[in-house]
N, CA, C and O of each residue as an XYZ file, in Angstrom:
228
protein
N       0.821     -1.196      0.000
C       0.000      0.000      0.000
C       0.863      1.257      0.000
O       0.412      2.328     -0.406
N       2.080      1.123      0.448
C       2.704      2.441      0.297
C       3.306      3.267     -0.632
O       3.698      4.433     -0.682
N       3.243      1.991     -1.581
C       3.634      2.465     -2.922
C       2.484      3.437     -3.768
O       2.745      4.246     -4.658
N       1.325      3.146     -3.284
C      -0.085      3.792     -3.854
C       0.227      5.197     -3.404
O       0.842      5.599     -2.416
N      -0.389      5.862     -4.437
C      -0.181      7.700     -4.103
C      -0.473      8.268     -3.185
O       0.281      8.995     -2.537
N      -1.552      8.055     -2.970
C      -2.729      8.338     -1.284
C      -2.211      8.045     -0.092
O      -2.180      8.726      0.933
N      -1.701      6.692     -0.371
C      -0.353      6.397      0.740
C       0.552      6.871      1.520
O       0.818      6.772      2.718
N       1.162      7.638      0.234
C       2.776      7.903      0.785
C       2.864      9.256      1.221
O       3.914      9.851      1.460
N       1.735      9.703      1.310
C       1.989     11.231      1.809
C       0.761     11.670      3.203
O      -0.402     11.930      2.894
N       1.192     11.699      4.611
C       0.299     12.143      5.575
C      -0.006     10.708      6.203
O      -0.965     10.504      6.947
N       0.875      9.785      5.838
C      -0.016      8.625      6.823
C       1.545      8.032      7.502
O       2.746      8.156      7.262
N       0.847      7.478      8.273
C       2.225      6.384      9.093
C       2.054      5.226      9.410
O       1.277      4.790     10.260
N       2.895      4.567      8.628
C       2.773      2.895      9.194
C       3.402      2.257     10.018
O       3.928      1.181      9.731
N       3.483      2.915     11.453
C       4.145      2.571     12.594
C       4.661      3.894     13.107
O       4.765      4.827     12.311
N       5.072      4.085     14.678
C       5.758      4.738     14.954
C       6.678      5.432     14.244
O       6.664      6.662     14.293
N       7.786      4.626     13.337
C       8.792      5.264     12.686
C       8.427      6.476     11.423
O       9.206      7.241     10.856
N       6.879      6.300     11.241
C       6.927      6.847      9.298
C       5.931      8.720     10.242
O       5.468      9.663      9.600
N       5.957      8.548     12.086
C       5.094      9.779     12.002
C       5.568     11.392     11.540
O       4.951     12.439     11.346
N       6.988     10.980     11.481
C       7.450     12.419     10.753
C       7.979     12.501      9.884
O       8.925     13.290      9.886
N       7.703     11.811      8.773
C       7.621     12.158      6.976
C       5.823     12.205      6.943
O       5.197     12.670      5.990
N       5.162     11.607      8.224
C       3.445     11.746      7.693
C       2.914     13.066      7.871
O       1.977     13.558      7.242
N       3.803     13.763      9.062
C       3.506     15.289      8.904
C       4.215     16.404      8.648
O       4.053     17.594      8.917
N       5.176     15.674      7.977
C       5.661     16.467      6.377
C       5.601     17.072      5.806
O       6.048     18.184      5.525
N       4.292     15.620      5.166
C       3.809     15.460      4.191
C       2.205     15.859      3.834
O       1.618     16.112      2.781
N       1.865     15.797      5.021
C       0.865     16.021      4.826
C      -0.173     17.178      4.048
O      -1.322     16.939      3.675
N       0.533     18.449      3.918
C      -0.063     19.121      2.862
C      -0.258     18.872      1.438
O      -0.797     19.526      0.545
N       0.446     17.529      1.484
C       0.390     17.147     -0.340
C      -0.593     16.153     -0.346
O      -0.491     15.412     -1.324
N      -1.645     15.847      0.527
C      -2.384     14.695      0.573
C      -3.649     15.358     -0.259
O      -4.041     14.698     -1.221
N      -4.459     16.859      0.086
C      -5.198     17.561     -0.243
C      -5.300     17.691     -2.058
O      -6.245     17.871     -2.825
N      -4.188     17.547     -2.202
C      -3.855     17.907     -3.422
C      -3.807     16.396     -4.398
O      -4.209     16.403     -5.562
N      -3.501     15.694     -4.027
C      -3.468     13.916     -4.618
C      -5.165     13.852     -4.384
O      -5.639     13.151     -5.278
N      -6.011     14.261     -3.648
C      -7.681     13.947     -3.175
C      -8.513     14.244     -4.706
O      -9.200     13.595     -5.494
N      -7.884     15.899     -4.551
C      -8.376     16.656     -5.615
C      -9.067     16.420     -7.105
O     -10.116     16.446     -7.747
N      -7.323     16.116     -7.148
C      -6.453     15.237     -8.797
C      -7.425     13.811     -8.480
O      -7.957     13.770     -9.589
N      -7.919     12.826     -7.866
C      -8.184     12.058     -7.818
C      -9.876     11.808     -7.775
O     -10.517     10.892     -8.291
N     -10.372     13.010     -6.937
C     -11.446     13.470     -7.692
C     -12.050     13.815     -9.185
O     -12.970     13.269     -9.794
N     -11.276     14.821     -9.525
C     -11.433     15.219    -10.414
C     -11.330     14.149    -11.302
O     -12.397     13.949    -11.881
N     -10.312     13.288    -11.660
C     -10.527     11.966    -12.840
C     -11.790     11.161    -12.350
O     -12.466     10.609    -13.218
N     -12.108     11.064    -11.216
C     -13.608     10.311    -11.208
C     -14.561     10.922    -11.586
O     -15.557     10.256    -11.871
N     -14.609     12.179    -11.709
C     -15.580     13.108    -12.331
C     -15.961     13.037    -13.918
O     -17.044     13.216    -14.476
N     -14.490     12.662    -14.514
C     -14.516     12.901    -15.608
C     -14.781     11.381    -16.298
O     -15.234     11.175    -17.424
N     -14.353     10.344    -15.265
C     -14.600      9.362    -15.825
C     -16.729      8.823    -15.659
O     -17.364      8.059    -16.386
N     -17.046      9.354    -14.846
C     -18.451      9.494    -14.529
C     -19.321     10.401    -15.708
O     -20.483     10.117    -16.000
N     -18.747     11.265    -16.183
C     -19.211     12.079    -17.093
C     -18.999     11.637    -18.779
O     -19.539     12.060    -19.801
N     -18.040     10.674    -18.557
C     -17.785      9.837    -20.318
C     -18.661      9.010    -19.912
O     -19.609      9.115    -20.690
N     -18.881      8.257    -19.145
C     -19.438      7.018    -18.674
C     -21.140      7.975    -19.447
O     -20.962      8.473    -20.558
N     -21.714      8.042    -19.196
C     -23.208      9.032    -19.084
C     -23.079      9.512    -20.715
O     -24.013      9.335    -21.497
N     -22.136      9.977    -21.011
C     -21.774     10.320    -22.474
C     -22.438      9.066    -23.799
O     -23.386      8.952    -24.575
N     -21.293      8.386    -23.406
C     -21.758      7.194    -23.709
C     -22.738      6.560    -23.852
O     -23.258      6.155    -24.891
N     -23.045      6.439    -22.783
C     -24.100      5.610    -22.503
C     -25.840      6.307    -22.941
O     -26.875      5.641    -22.902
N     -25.748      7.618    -23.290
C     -26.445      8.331    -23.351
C     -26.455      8.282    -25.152
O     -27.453      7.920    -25.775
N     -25.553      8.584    -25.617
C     -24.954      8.150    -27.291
C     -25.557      6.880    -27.646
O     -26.335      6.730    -28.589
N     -25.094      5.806    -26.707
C     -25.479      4.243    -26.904
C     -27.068      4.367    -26.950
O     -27.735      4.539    -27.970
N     -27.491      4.260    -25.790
C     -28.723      3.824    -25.351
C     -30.093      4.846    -25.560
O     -31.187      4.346    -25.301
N     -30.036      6.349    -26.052
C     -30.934      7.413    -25.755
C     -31.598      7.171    -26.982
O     -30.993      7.245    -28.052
N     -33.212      6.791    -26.874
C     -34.364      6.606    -27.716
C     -35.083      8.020    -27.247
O     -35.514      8.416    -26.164
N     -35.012      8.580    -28.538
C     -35.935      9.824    -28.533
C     -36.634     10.631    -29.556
O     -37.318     11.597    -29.220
């Protein structure tokens, strides 16, 4: 899991990782965002599509 983006910034996996987790932590806000935003867009082709495909009118 630490290799995952969301991961590696603001979290700690044990005692040892708590001060790179608050670091780091202002870059977590920003990975949320970016990660939002592509679900947005992938939700909005999705509907595209499917709207192209399937819309009887």
């Amino acid at each position: 899991m630490k290799n995952h983006a969301l991961a590696r910034y603001g979290v700690a996996y044990g005692l040892d990782d708590i001060a790179h987790a608050e670091t780091t932590r202002d870059q977590v806000l920003g990975l949320l965002e970016a990660e939002e935003a592509k679900g947005v867009t992938t939700v909005r082709r999705f509907v595209d599509l499917t709207k192209t495909r399937f819309w009887v009118g």
